[in-house]
N, C-alpha and C positions, 0 to 999 in steps of 0.2 A: 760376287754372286751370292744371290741370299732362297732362302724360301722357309714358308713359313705352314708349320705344323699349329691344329687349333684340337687338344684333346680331351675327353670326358670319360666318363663311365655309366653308362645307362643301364639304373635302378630306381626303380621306384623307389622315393620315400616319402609318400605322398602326408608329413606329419607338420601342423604348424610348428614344433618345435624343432622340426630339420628343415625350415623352408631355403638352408640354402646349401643342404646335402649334405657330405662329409668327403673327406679326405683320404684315398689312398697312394701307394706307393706305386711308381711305374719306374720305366725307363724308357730311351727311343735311341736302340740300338744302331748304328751303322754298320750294314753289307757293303760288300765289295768294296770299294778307296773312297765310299762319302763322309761326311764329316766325321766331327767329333762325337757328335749325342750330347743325349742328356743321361746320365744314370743318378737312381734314386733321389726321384724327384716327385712331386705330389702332382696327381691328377684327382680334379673333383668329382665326386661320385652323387648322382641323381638327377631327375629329368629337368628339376628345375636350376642347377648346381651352369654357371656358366662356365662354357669352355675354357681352359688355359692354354697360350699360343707358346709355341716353344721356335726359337729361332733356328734354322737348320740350313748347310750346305746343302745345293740340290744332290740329289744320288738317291740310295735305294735304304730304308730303312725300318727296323721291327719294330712296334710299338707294343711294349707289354707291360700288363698290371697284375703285382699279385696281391691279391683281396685278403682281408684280415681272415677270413674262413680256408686260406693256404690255397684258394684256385686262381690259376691261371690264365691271363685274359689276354692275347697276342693279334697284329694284325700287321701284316707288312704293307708296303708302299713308296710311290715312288716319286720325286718330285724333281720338276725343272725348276728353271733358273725364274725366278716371280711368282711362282705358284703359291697357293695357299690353298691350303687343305685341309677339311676337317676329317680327323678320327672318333667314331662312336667305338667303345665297347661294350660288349652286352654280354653279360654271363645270363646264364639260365634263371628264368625267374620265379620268384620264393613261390610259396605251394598258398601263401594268404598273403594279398600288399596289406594285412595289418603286422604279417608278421616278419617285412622285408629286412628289417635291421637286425632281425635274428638269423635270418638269413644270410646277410653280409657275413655277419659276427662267425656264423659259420656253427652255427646252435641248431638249424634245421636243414631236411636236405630240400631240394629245390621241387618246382611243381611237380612236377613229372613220376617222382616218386609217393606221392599222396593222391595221385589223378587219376592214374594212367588203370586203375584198376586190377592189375597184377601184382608191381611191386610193392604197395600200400604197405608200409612197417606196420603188424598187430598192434593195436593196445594191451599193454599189460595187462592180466587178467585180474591183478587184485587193483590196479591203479584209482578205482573209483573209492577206494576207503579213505575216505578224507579225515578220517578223525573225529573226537569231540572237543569242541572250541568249548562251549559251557557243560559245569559238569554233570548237569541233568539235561539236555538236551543237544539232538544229533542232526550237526545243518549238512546243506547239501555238498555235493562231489563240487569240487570248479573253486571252494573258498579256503580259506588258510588264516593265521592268525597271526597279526603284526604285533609286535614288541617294539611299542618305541620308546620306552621306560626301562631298559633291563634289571636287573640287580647287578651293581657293581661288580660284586665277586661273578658273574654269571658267564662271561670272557673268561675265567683265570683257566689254566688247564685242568689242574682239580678236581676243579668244576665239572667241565665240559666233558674230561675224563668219565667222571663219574654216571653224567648220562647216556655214555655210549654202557655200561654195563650192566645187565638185565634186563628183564621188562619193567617197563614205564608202569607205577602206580596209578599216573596220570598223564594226561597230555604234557607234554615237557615245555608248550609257551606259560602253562602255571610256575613250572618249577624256578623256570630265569625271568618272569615279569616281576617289578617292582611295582608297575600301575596294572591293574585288568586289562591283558591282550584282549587284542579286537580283533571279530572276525572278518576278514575283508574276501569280497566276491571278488573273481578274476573280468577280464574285460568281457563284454559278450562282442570277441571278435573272434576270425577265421576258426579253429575247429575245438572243438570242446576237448579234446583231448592232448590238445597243445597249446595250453591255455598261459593266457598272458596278464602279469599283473604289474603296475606301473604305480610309480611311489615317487614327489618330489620335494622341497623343503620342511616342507609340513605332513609329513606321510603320504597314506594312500593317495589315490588317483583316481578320479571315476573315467568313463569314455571319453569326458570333453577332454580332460583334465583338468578338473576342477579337484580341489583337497575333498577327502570324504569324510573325516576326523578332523574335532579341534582335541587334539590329545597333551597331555604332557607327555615332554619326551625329555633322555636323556642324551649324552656324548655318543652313543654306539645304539643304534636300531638292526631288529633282526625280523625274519617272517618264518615261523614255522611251517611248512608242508609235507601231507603227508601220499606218499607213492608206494604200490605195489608193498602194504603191509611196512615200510619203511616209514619214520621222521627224518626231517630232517631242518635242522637247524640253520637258516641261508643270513649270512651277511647280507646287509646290505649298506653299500656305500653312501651313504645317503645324511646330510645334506651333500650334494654335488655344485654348489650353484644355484645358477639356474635349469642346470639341466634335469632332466628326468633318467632316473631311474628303471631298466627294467629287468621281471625275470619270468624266463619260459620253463614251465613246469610240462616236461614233453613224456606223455603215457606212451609213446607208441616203441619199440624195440628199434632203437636205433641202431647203424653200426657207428656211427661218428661222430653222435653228438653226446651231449651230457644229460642225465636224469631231470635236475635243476642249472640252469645258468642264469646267472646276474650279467647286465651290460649296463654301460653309462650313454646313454642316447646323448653323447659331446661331440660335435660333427670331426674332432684330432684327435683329444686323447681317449674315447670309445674305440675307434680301429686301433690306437696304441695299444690298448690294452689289449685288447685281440691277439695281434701281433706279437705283444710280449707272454702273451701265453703258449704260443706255440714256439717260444724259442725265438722268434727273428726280429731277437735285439737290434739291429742294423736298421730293418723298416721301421720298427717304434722308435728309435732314437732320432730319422728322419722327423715322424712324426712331433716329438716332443721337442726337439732341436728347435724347430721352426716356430712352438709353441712356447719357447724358455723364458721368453718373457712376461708372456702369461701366465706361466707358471712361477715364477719365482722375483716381477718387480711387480706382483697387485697386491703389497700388504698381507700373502699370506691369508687372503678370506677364503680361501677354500686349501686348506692343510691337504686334503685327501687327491686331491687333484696333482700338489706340490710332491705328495708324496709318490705317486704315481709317475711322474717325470723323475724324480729321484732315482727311483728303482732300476728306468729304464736308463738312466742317466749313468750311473753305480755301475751298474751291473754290462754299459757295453763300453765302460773306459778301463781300458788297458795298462795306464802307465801309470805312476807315483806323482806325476807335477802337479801342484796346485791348480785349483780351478777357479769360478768364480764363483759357484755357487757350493764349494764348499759352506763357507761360513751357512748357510742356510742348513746344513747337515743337523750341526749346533741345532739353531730354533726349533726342528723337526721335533728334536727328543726333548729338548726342555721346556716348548710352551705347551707340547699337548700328551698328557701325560695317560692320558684315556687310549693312546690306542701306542702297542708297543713298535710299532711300523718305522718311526723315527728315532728311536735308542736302535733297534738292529739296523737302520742303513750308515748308521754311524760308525756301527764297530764293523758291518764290514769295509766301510770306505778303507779307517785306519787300522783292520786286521793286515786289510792287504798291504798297506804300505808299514806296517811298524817293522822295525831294526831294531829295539832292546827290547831288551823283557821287559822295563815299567811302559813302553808303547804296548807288546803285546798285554800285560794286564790291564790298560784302558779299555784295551781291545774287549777284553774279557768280562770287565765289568759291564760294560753296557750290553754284553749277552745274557749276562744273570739278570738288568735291568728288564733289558728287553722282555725275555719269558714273564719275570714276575708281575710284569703288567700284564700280559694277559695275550691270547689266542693274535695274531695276527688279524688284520684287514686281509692283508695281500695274501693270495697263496702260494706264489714267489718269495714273501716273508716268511713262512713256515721252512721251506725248503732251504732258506738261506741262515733261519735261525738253528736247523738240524747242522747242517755243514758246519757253522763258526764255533756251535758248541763241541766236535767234535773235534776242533782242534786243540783240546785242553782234554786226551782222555786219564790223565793223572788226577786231574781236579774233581775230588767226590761230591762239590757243588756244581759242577758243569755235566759230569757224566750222569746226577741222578734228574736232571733237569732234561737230557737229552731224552733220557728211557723215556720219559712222560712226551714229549714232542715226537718221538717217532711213534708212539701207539697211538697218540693221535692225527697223525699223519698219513696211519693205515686207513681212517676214515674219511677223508678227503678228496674230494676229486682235486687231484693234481693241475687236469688240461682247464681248471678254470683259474680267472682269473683273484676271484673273490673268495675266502673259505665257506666252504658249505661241508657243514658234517653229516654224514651221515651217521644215526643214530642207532636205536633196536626198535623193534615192534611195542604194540603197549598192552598191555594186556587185557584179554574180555571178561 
């Protein structure tokens, strides 16, 4: 006796570069004495994203997805013996379908809250100070300015350090460009005050998504924005691929989302990342598990992506035995030396497992490696290069390295997944 379950997730993602959805985590639980299920398993998410059929004993069963934004999507049901039945789930829908992946991501709250006319979050009262991008002239609220040139030292903490203290002489995209930042306008989509800027192998992005720059660029690109009297400094992941890049600069008083967040619009490891921000190693490593190929037998053309499944890979294995993609730990830290993401997933792989002291001092040098290269990508990389270094608090190279990683660590939003610092005000 068989029957068959056919399940999806309905959300808009109405973008040609998501034409064929993305990927979250479910289960289909069994009540009362029906089969086995399915647990942690991927259901596609979007309207045009086709159903995935799950094989099921007949009997009575719960169908739940939890969304990279931590909500809960559930629907029971009950099937005889030949049936075939499709489950839609629907969570609440975004407050703009331009801005529905920020939504997933779980970076805005849903319509209802921007609609409904009562619970509208304010806009911040200074949030329209955008800054001056040139330095005799003041463009408008909605633009920011892209660094895709930085100065090499301009990542080191030092550095970084240094601009989080006092006020700004100047706009702080002078202080770390190496070529003239550019000012780039945000999309003119859904609401001016939760404005959206998209950026992919060649920088910005206009509406179509066409490149808006032919720029030189370096190893490491950033976008400066500025929010309610604040800079701030935003990573961006970027090249990804082919995929694009976005980030939602949200004015309005949130309780649950972030000032700035960065996402990877990757229909896998976008919700990985997600997921791995909020802790739930277990559905990203779903996610990435099923993507490890991609991630770690294409030549390595997209580092940032590898490193990404790394992280989530590190960080939800438990045991000492060798794996397969150890060896790829290796190439991480030695062929890309611009970003220190692959020297710290190194030493934590073998912090954890080293037995002598010369294990633990390999351990150890690639955490002095790691910082001296400079600010993390990941913001998981921060958190993990604070912890490794504090397990050497004898070592006055590890401890005075830590002080500087946890003050800049006060600046950071944690729940994202990309560093973004925030800065000081600059002065009038």
């Amino acid at each position: 006796m068989s029957a068959g379950l056919s399940v999806s997730v309905e959300l808009s993602l109405r973008e040609t570069d998501l034409s064929h959805g993305a990927k979250v985590v479910g289960n289909i639980y069994p009540s009362e004495d029906s089969g086995p299920g399915h647990r942690a398993v991927l259901f596609p998410c979007g309207r045009s994203a086709p159903p995935k059929r799950y094989e099921v004993d007949p009997g009575h069963y719960i169908v739940s997805a939890t969304l990279p934004s931590g909500v809960v999507l559930s629907q029971d049901i009950r099937l005889r013996d030949g049936d075939e039945k499709r489950v839609i789930l629907r969570p609440a829908p975004s407050p703009y379908e331009s801005h529905s992946w920020q939504h997933l991501m779980g970076n805005i709250e849903s319509y209802g809250a921007y609609h409904d006319g009562v619970t509208i979050p304010v806009p911040r009262s200074l949030g329209s100070r955008s800054g001056t991008w040139e330095r005799d002239m003041i463009i408008e609220p909605g633009h920011a300015a892209w660094i895709g040139d930085p100065e090499p030292t301009s990542w080191q903490f030092p550095s970084m350090l240094t601009l989080t203290e006092g006020p700004a002489r100047q706009l702080v995209a002078f202080e770390i460009a190496r070529s003239e930042p550019r000012d780039v306008a945000s999309l003119e989509l859904g609401d001016a005050a939760a404005r959206l800027y998209r950026f992919g192998a060649h920088g910005p992005l206009d509406d179509r998504g066409e490149p808006r720059l032919e720029e030189p660029m370096g190893p490491r690109q950033f976008l400066v924005v500025s929010l309610a009297g604040t800079e701030y400094v935003v990573t961006l992941p970027a090249p990804w691929g082919a995929a694009q890049i976005e980030v939602l600069v949200n004015e309005r008083q949130s309780p649950t989302g972030s000032a700035v967040s960065v996402s990877v619009r990757d229909s896998r490891v976008g919700p990985a990342l997600a997921y791995m921000a909020r802790g739930a190693f277990d559905a990203a490593a779903t996610l990435v598990r099923d993507a490890e190929t991609m991630l770690y037998d294409g030549g390595m053309t997209n580092p940032l992506a590898a490193v990404a499944g790394a992280y989530v890979l590190v960080g939800s294995e438990l045991t000492e035995r060798p794996h397969r993609w150890d060896p790829w730990l290796s190439r991480l830290r030695h062929d890309f030396d611009w970003m220190s993401d692959g020297s710290l997933l190194w030493a934590m792989r073998h912090l954890r497992r080293a037995h002598t002291e010369p294990e633990r001092e390999a351990a150890r040098d690639a955490l002095v490696e790691a910082f001296d290269r400079g600010v993390p990508v990941f913001t998981l990389g921060l958190s993990r290069l604070i912890h490794g270094l504090s397990e050497f608090p004898d070592d006055p190279g590890c401890a005075a390295r830590l002080e500087q990683a946890r003050r800049l660590s006060w600046r950071v939003d944690m729940r994202e997944p990309f560093v973004v610092v925030a800065l000081r005000g600059r002065q009038q």
